[in-house]
C-alpha atoms as a printed R data frame, in Angstrom:
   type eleno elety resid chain resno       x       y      z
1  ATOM     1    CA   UNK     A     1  -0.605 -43.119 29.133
2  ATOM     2    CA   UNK     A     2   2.915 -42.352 28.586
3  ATOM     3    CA   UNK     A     3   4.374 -41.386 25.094
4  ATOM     4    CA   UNK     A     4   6.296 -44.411 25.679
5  ATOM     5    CA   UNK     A     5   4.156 -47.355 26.363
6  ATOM     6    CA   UNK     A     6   3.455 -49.438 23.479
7  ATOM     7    CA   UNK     A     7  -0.145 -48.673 21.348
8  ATOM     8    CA   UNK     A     8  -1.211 -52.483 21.323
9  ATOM     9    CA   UNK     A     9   0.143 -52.364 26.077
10 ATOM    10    CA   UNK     A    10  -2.000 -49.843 25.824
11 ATOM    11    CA   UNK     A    11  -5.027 -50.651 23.757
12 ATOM    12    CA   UNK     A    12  -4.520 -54.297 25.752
13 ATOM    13    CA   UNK     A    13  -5.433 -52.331 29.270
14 ATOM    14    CA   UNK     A    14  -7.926 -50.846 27.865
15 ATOM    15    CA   UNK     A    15  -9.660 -53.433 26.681
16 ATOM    16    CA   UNK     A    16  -8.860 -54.942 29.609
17 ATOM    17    CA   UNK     A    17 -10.607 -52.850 31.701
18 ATOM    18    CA   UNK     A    18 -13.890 -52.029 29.182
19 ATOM    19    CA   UNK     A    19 -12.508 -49.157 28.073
20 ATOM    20    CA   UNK     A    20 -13.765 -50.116 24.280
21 ATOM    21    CA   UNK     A    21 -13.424 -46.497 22.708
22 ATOM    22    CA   UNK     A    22  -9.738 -46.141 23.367
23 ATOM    23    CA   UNK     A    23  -8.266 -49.498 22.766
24 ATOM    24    CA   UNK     A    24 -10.307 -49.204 19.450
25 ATOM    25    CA   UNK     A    25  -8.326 -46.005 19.317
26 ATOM    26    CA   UNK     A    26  -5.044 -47.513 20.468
27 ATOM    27    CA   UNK     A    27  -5.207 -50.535 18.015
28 ATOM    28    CA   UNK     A    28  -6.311 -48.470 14.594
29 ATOM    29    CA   UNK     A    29  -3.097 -46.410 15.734
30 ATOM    30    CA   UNK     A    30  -0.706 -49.504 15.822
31 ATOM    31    CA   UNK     A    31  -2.920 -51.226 12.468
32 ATOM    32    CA   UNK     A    32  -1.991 -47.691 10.612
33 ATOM    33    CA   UNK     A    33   1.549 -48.198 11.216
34 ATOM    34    CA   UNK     A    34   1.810 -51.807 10.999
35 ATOM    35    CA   UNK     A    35  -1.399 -53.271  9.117
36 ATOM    36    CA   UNK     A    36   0.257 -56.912  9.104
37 ATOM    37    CA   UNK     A    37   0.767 -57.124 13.145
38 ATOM    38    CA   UNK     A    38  -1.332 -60.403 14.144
39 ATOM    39    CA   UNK     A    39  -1.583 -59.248 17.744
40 ATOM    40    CA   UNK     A    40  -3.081 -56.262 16.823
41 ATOM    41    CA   UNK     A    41  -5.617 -57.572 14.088
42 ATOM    42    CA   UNK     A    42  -6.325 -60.317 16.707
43 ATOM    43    CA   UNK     A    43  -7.297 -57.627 19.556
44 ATOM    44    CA   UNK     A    44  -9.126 -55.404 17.280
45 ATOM    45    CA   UNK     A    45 -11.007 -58.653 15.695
46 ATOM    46    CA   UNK     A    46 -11.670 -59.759 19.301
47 ATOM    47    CA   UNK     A    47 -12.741 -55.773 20.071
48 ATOM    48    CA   UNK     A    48 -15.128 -56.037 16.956
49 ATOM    49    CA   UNK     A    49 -16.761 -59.539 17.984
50 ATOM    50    CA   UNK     A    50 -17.189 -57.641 21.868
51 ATOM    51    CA   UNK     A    51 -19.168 -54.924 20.130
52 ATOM    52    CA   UNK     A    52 -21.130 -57.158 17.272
53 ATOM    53    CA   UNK     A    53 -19.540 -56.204 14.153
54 ATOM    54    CA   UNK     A    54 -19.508 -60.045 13.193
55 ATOM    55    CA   UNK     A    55 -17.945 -59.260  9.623
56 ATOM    56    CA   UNK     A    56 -15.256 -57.280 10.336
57 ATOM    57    CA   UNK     A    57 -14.317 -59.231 13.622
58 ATOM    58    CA   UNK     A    58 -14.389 -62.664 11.068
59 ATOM    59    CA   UNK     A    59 -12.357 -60.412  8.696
60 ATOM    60    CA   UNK     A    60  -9.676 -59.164 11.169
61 ATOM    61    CA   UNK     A    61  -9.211 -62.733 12.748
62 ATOM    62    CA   UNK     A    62  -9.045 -64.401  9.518
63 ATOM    63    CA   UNK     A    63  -5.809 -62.201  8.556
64 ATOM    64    CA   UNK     A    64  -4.468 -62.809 12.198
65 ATOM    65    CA   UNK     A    65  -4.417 -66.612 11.499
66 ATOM    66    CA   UNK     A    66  -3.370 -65.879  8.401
67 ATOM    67    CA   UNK     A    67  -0.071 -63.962  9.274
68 ATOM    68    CA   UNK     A    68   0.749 -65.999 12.170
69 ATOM    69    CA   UNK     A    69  -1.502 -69.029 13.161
70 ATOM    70    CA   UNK     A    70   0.736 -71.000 14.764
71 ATOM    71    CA   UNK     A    71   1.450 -68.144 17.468
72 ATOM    72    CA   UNK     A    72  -0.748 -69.935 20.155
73 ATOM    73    CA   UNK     A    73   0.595 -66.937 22.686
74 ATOM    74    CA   UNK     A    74  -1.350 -64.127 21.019
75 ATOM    75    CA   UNK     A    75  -4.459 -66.015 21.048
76 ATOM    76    CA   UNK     A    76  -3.789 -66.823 24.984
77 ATOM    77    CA   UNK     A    77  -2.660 -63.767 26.353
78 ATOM    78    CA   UNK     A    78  -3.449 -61.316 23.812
79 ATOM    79    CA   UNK     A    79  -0.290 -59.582 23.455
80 ATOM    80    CA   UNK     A    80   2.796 -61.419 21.523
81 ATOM    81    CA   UNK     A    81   5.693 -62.335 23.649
């Protein structure tokens, strides 16, 4: 990927794709920079609950809804438009 495509594009593709490892990768990355993005704790919870981590998946989704439930778009598509 590009220097300048987006962490959480990338991570999306990914994960996408079944590339697990590196959109794990991609989303710490954008979570370490911004820990309050809902898109990203919404991927990585949905990445957690792929790979049966059931608390932290609960965990990450939880703050997702928290920071921005009524965002129906990053539930839908993943990526907030």
């Amino acid at each position: 990927m590009s220097a300048l495509t987006d962490p959480l594009e990338e991570g999306f593709k990914h994960h996408q794709t079944g590339r697990m490892r590196e959109a794990h990768q991609a989303y710490t990355r954008v979570l370490e920079q911004k820990p309050d993005n809902a898109s990203a704790l919404y991927l990585f919870g949905t990445l957690c609950l792929q790979a049966g981590n059931l608390d932290r998946a609960a965990e990450t989704l939880a703050k997702s809804a928290e920071i921005d439930g009524d965002n129906h778009s990053t539930r839908l598509n993943g990526i907030n438009t």
